[in-house]
N, CA, C and O atoms as a DFTB+ gen file, in Angstrom:
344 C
 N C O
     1  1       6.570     -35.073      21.460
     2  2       6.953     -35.717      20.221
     3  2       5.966     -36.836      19.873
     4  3       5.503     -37.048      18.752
     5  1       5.739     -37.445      20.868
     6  2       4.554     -38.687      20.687
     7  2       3.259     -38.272      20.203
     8  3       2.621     -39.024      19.467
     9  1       2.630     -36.682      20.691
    10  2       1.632     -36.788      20.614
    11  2       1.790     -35.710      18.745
    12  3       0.741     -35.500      18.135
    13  1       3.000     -35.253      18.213
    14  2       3.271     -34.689      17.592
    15  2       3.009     -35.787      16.102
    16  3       2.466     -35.397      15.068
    17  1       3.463     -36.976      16.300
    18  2       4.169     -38.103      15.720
    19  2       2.699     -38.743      15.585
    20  3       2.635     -39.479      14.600
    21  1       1.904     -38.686      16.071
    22  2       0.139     -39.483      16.443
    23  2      -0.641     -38.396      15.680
    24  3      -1.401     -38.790      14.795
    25  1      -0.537     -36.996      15.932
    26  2      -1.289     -36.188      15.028
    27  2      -1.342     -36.658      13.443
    28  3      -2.338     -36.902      12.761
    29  1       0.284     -36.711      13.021
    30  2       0.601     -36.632      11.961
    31  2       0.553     -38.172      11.010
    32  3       0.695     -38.472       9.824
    33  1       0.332     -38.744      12.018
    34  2      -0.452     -40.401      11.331
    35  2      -1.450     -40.633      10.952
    36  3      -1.748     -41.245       9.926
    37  1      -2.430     -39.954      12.105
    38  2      -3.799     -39.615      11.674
    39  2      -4.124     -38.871      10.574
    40  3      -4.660     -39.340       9.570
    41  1      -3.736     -37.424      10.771
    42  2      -3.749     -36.515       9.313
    43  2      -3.220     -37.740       7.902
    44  3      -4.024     -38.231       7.110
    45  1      -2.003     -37.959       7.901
    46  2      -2.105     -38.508       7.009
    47  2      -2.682     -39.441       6.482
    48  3      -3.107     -39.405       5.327
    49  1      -2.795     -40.551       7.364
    50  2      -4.022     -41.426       7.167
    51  2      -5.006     -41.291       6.377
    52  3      -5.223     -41.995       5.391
    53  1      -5.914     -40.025       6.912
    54  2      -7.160     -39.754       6.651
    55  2      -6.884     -39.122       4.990
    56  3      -7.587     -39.423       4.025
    57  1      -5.647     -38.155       4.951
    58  2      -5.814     -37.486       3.641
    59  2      -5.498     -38.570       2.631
    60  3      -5.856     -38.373       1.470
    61  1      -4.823     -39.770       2.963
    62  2      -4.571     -40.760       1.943
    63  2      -5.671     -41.479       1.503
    64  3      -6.039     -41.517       0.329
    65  1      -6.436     -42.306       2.847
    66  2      -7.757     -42.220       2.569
    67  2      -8.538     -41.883       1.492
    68  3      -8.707     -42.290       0.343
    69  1      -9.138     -40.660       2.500
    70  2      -9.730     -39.825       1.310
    71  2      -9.035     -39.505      -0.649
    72  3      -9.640     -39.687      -1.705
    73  1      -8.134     -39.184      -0.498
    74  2      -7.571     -39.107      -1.954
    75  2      -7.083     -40.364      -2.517
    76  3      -6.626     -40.467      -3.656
    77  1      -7.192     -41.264      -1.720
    78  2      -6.632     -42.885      -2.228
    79  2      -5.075     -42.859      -2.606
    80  3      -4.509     -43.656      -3.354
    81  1      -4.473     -41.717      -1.896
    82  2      -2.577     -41.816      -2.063
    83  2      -1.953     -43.189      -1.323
    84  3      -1.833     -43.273      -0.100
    85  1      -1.618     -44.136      -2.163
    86  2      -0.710     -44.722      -1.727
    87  2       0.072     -44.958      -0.884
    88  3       0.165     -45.763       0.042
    89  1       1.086     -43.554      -1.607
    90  2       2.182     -42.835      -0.377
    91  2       1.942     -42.408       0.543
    92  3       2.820     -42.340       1.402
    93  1       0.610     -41.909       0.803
    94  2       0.043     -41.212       2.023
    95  2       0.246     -42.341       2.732
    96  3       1.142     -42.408       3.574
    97  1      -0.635     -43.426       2.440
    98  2      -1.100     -44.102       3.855
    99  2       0.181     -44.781       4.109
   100  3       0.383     -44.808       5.323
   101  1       1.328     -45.461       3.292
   102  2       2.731     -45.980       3.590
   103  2       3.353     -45.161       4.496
   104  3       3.740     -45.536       5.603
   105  1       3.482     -43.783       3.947
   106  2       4.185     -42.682       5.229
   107  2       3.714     -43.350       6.231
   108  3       4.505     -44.009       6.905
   109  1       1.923     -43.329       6.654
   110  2       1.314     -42.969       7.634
   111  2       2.027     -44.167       8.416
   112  3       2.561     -43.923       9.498
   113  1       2.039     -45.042       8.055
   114  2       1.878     -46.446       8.351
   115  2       3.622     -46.385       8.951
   116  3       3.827     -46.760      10.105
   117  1       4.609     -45.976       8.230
   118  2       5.706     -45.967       8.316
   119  2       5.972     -44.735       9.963
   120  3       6.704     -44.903      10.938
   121  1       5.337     -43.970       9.738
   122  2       4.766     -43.174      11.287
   123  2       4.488     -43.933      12.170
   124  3       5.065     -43.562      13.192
   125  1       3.564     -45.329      12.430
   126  2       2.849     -45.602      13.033
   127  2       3.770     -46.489      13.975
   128  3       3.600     -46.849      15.140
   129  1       5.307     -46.830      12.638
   130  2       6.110     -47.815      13.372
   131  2       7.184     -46.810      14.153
   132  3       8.082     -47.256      14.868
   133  1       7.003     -45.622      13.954
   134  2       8.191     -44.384      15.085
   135  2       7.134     -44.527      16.215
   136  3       7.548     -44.830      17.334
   137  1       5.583     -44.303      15.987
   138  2       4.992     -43.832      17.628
   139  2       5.104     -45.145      18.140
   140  3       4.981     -45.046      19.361
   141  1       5.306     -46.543      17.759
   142  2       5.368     -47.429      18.165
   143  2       6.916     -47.522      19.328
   144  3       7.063     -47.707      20.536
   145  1       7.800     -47.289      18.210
   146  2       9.443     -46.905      18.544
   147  2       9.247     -46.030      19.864
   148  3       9.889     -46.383      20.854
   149  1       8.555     -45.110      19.942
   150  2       8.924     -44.261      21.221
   151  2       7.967     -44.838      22.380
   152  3       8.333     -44.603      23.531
   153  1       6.986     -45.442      22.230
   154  2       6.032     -45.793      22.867
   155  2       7.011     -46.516      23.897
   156  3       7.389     -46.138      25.006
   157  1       7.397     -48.046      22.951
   158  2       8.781     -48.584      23.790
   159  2       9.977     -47.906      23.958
   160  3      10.570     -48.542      23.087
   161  1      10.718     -47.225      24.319
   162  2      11.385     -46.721      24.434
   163  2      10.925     -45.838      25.913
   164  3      11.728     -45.800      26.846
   165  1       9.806     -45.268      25.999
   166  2       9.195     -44.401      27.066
   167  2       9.209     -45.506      28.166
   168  3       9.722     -45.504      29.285
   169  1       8.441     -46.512      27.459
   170  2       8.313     -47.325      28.615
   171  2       9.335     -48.454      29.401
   172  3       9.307     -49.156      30.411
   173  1      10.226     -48.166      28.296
   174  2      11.969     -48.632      28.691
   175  2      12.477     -47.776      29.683
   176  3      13.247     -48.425      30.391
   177  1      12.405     -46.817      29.982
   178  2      13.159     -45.500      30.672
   179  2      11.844     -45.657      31.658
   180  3      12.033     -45.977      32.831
   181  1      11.007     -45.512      31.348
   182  2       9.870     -45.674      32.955
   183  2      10.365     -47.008      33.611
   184  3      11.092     -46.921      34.601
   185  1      10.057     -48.089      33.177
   186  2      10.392     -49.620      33.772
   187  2      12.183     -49.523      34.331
   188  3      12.467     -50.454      35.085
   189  1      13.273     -48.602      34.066
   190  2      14.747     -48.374      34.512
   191  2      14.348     -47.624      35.425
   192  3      14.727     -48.220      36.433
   193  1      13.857     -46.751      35.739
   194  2      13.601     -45.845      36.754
   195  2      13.407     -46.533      38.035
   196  3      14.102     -46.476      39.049
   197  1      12.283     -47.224      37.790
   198  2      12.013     -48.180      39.283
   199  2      12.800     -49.187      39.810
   200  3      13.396     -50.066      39.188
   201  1      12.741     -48.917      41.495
   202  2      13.278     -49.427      42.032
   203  2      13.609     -51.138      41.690
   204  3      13.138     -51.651      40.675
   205  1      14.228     -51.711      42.390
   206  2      14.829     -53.083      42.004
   207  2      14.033     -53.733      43.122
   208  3      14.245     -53.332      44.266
   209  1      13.018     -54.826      42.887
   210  2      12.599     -55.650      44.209
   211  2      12.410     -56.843      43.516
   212  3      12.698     -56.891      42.320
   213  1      11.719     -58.350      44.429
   214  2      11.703     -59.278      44.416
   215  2      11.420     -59.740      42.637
   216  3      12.149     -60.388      41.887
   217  1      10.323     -59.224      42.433
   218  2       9.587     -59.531      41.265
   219  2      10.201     -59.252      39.857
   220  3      10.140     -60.019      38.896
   221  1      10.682     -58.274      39.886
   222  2      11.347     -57.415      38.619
   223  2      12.650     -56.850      39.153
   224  3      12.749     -56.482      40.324
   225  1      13.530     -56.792      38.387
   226  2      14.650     -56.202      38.161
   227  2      15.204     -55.252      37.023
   228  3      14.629     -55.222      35.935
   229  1      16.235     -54.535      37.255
   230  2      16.407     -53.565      36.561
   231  2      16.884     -54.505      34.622
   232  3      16.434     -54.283      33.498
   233  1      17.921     -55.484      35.119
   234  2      18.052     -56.354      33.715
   235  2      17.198     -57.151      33.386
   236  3      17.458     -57.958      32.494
   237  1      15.759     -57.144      34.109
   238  2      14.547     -57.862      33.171
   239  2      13.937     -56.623      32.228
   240  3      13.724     -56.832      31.034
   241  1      13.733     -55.634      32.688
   242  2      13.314     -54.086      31.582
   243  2      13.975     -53.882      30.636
   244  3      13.584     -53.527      29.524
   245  1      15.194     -54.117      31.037
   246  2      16.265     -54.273      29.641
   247  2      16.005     -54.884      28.627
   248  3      15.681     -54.718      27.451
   249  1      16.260     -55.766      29.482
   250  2      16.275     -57.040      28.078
   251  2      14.975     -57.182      27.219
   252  3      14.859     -57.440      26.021
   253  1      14.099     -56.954      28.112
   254  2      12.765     -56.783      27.391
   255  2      12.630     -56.218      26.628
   256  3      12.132     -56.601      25.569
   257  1      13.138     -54.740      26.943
   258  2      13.445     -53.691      25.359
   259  2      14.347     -53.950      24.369
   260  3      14.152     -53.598      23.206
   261  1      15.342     -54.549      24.743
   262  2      16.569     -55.292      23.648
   263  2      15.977     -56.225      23.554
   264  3      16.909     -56.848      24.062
   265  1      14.878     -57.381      23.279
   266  2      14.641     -58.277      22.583
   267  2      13.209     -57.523      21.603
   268  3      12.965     -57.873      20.448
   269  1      12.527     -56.631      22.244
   270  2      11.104     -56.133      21.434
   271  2      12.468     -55.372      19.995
   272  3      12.616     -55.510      18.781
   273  1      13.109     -54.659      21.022
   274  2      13.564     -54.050      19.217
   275  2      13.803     -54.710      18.115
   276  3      13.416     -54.616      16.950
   277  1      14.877     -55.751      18.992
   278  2      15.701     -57.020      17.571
   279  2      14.900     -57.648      16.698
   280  3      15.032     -57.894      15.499
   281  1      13.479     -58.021      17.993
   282  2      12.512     -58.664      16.840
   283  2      11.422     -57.649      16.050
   284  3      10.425     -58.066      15.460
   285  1      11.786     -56.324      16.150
   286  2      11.267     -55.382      15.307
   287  2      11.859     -55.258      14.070
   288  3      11.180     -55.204      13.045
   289  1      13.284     -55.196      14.070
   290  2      14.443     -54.851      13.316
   291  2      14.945     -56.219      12.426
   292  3      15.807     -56.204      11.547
   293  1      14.197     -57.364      12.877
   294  2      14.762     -58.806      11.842
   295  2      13.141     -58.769      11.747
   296  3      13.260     -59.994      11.724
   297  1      11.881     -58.569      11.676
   298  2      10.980     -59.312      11.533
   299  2       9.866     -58.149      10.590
   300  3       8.740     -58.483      10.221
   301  1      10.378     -57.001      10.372
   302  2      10.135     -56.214       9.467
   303  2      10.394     -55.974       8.190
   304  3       9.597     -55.611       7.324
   305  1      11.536     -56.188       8.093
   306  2      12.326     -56.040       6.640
   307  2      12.314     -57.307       6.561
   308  3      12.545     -57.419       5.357
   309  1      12.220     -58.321       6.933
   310  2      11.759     -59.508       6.247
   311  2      10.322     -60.040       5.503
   312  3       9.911     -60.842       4.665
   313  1       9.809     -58.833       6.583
   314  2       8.482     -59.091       5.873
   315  2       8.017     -58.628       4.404
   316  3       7.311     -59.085       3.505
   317  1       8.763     -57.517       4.633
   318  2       9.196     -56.783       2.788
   319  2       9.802     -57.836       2.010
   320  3       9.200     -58.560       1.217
   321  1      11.055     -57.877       2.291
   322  2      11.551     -59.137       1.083
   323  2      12.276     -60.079       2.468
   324  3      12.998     -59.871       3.443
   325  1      11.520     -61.250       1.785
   326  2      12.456     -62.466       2.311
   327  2      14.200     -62.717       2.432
   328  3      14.791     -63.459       3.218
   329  1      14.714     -61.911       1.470
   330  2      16.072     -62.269       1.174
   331  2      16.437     -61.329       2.121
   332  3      17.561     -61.669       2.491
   333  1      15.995     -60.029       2.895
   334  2      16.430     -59.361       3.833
   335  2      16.911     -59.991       5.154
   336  3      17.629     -59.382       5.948
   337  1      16.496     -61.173       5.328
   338  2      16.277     -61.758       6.938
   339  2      17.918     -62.198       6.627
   340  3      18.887     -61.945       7.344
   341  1      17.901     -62.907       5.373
   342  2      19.343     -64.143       5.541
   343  2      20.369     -63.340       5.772
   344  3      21.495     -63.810       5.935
């Protein structure tokens, strides 16, 4: 899916690019924030997998992924319109 999701950013990219579509490169761009989404997410489920020792723990991987999302999810749509955040 990742590498499915990366093809199809690029392609579009390039055809927006080239034809100067707008919409192209917004899709693309709007793509770029899913391969981002799974990127973390992969590496949420890799970092749960491993064992629990001194250094790291299983609720530091967590939380790490529950704070990258929240500040994905308040710091995006704010960036579109301001009145989204309040």
């Amino acid at each position: 899916m990742l590498g499915i999701d990366t093809a199809f950013f690029v392609l579009e990219l390039g055809v927006g690019l080239f034809v100067g579509s707008l919409a192209l490169m917004a899709d693309a761009f709007h793509m770029l924030n899913d391969i981002i989404s799974l990127v973390v997410g992969l590496w949420a489920v890799k970092a749960a997998q491993q064992h629990a020792n001194d250094k790291f723990s299983f609720g530091v991987s967590i939380a790490i992924q529950s704070h990258v999302n929240h500040a994905k999810r308040s710091i995006v749509p704010a960036s579109r319109d301001s009145r989204s955040f309040l």
